[in-house]
N, C-alpha and C positions, 0 to 999 in steps of 0.2 A: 504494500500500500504506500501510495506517497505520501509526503509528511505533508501536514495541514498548518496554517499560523492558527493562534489561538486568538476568535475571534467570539469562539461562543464556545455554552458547557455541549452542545451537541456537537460539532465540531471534537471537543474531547472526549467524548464518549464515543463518537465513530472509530476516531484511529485507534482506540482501545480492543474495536472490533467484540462484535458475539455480546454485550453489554445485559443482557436480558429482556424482563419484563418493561413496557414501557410505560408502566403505571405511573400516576401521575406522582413527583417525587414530593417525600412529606421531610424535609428540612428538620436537624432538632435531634434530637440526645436518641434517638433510636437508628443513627447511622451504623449500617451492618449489624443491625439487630435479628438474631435467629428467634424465628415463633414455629411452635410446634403445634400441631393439629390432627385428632384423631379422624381417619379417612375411613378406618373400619376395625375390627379384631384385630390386631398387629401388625396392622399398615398405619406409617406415621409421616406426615408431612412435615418438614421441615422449609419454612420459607426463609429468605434472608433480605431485610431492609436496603436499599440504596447504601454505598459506600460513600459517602460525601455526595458530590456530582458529579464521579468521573467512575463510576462501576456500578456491576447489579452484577447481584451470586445469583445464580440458577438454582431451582427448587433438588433438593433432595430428597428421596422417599427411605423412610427402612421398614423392610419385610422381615417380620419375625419371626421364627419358626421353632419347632422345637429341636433340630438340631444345628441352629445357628442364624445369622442375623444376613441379609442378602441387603447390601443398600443400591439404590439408584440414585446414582450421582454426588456428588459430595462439595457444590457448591464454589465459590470462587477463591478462596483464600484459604491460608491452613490455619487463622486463625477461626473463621464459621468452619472450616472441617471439624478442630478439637471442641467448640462449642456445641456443633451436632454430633459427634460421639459421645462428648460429656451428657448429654439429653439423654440417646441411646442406653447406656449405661443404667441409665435412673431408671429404663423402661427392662431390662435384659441384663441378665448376668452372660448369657449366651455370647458366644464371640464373634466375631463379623467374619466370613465364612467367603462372600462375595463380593464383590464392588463394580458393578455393569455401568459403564461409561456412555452416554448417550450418545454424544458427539466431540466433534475435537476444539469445540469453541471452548476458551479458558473459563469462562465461567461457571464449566458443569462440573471442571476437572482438578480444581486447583487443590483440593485438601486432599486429595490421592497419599499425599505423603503421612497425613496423619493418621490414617486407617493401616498403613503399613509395618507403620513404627510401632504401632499399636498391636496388631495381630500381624504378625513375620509370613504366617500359612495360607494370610488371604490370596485370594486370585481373584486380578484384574480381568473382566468380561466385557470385549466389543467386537463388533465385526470388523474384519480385518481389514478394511480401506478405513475405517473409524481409524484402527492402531496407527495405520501409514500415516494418515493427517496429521496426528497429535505429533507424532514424532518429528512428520518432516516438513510439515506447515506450520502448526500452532505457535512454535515457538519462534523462529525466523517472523512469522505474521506481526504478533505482537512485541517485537524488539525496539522498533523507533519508537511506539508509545513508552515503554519504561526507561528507553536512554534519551530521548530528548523530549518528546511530545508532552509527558505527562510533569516531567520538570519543570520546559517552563511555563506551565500552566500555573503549576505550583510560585513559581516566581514573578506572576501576574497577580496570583490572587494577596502575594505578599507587598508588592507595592498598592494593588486596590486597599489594603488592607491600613497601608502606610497614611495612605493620602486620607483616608475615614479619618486616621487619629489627627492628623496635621489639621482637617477643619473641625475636629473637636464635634463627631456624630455623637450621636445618644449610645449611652452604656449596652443599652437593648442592641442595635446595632451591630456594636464593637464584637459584643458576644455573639453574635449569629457569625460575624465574618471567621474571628479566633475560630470559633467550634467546625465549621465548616474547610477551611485552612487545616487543623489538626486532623479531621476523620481523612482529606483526602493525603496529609502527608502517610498518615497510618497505611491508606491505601498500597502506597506507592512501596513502601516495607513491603509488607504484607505479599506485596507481587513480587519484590523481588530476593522474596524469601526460601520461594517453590522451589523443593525439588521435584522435576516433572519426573511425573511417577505413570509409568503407559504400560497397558494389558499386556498380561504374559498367556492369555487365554482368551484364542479367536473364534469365532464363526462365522460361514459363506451366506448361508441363506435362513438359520432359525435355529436355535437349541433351544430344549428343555431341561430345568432344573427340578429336583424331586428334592426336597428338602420337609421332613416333621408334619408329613401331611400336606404341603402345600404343592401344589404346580406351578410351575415360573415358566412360561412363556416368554423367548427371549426372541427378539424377531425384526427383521431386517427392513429397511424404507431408503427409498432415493426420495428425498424432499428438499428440506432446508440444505443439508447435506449430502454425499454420498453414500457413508457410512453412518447414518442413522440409526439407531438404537431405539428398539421400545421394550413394553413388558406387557402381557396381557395375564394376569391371573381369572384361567374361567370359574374357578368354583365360587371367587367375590365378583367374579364380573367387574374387575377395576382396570383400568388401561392408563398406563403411566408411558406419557408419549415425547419428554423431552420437549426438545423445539417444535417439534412439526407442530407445534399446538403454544402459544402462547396468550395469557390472557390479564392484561382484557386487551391488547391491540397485537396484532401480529404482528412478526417479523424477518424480515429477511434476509439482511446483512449478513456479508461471509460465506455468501454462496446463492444457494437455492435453486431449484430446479421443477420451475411452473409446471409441467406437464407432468411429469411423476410427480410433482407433490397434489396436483390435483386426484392421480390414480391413485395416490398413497393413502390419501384423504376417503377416498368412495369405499374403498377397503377395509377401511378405520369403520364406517358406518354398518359393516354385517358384524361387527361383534357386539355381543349380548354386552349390555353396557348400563351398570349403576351409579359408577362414578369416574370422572376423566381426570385423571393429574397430568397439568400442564408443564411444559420447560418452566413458567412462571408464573404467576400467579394462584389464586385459591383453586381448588379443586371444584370441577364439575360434578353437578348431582344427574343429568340428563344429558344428549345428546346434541342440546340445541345448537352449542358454541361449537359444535365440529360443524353444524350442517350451516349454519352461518358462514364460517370459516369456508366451508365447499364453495358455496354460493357465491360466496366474493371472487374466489379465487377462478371462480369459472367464469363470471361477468368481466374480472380485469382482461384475462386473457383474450376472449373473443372481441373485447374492444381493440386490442393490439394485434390482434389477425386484422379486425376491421378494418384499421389504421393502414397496415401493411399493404391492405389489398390496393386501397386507394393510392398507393406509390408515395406514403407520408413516410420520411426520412425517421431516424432513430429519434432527433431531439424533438423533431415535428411531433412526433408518437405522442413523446414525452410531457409535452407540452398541450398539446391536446388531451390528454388522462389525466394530465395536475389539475387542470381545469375543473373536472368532474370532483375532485378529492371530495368536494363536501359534501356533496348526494352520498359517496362511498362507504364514508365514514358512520352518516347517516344509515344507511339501509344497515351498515354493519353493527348498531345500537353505539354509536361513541356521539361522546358531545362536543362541542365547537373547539374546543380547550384542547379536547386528543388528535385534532387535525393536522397540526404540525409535526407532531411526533407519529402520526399513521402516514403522514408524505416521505417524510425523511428514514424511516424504520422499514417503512412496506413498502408502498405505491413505485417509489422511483427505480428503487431496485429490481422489484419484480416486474417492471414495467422493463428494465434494460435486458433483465435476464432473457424474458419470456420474448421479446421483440430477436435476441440474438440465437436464444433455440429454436425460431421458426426459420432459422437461413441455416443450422446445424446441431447437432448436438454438444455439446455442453461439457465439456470434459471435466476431470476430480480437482482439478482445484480449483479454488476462490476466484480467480481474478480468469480463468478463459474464457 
């Protein structure tokens, strides 16, 4: 990725790449705060707060079983890794057994190390262009963000910070700027603390886990990614889907692949389904936010066929579909507020993707 000036916090959250959930961010003492939430019998959701305004950890699940602890995902940092083990813990004496990795964006994967350190026997589970990524993208991807990008953000926000005290702002102020300053230096620690920790245990097309009575359904998707990861447990009916599913606004940075995430999607809808855990956000109790999710994703693209047919250049495309953004947002249930953040997260991306998969296919990394 090329390096970007720091002109805005979305600007810094891009070159960060794979950032998360695009919820709206809530500022204030619960930066990278882990909250736990029971999804069913010993399925436990682990969500993770905004890290200042330059990150967002991706949801964690642990599956508990009775012989041992299966987790999905383990969020962006290894400081939420050892706060959702330390959770774990409280719920399980049982030991963490698996660690199935969704995809290779850093924020599903970065507490890898604390699950290791922790249990030496576990084994890392993703399908094997998932493992290639992490290894030979993820980390090269995100290198100018921790060596210059996310610096000098950090020494942007220290002179904004400067110039606040120089005209003598309100203490209330001071404090928001200080707290906000401090969660993203932590951040930038915190990233550059990881030892990347990548599956020693692949799959081509689907395994199954037999653990304490449960069935773990491990199973394969070209969508956001190549190597896509999910998990379908049939006997709760629970489907724990990483990115291909984010909520409440989707997203597509770092890849994406319109046409298989469309088929990925219609695939997603034959399973017997009670509850949906997303890459981010709360968990679904119904099916609606996948068939929304369809719906969009089928409207954008046949406008970008549309586009095409009519001999509309790639920005032309582009330009003509930002147009629509607020109908989209609209039909998609978001409000005025999520419009910028569903143009710059969803629309433009999936708009270049899907514009350049109709002249070819799409090859395994990010940027072809």
């Amino acid at each position: 990725m090329t390096s970007v000036r720091i002109t805005s916090h979305l600007q810094v959250v891009q070159v960060l790449v794979c950032v998360g959930a695009l919820a709206t961010l809530s500022w204030g003492a619960d930066y990278g705060k882990v909250t736990e939430s029971k999804v069913a019998d010993g399925v436990y959701l682990f969500t993770t707060a905004p890290y200042g305004d330059v990150g967002f950890g991706g949801n964690s699940v642990a599956i508990i079983t009775d012989e041992g602890v299966v987790m999905f995902d383990t969020s962006g940092t290894p400081a939420t890794g050892q706060t959702i083990l330390s959770e774990v813990r409280k719920l399980t004496d049982k030991p963490v057994v698996y660690v199935i990795n969704s995809h290779w964006h850093w924020d599903h994967w970065g507490g890898n190390q604390v699950f290791k350190a922790a249990f030496p026997n576990v084994q890392f589970l993703s399908h094997e262009k998932n493992r290639d990524l992490m290894m030979n993208v993820a980390v090269a991807w995100n290198a100018p963000g921790l060596e210059k990008d996310l610096p000098d953000y950090l020494n942007y926000e220290k002179q904004q910070l400067a110039m606040a005290e120089a005209k003598h702002a309100s203490d209330a102020e001071l404090a928001k700027q200080r707290e906000l300053l401090a969660a993203d230096e932590d951040f930038l620690q915190q990233k550059r603390s990881v030892t990347y920790t990548f599956p020693d245990v692949t799959f081509s097309e689907s395994a199954t886990l037999y653990l304490g009575g449960r069935e773990i359904r491990v199973l394969h998707a070209r969508a956001i990614t190549p190597g896509d990861t999910y998990v379908y447990l049939p006997k709760e009916k629970i489907l724990i889907t990483g990115d291909i599913l984010v909520n409440p606004i989707t997203f597509a940075v770092g890849g994406s692949y319109p046409q298989e995430w469309i088929e990925s999607l219609q695939k997603l809808k034959e399973f017997e389904i009670d509850a949906i855990i997303p890459g981010h956000g709360e968990a679904e109790r119904d099916r609606s936010y996948l068939e929304r999710n369809l719906t969009l994703f089928q409207r954008v693209l046949a406008d970008v066929k549309a586009a095409k047919a009519k001999g509309l250049s790639l920005d032309e495309t582009k330009k003509e579909l930002i147009n629509k953004a607020g109908a989209y947002a609209a039909d998609f249930g978001l409000s005025d507020k999520d419009v910028p953040n569903f143009k710059n997260f969803f629309l433009l991306v999936f708009v270049n993707r899907a514009y350049h998969e109709l002249e070819k296919p799409l090859g395994d990394s990010p940027i072809s």
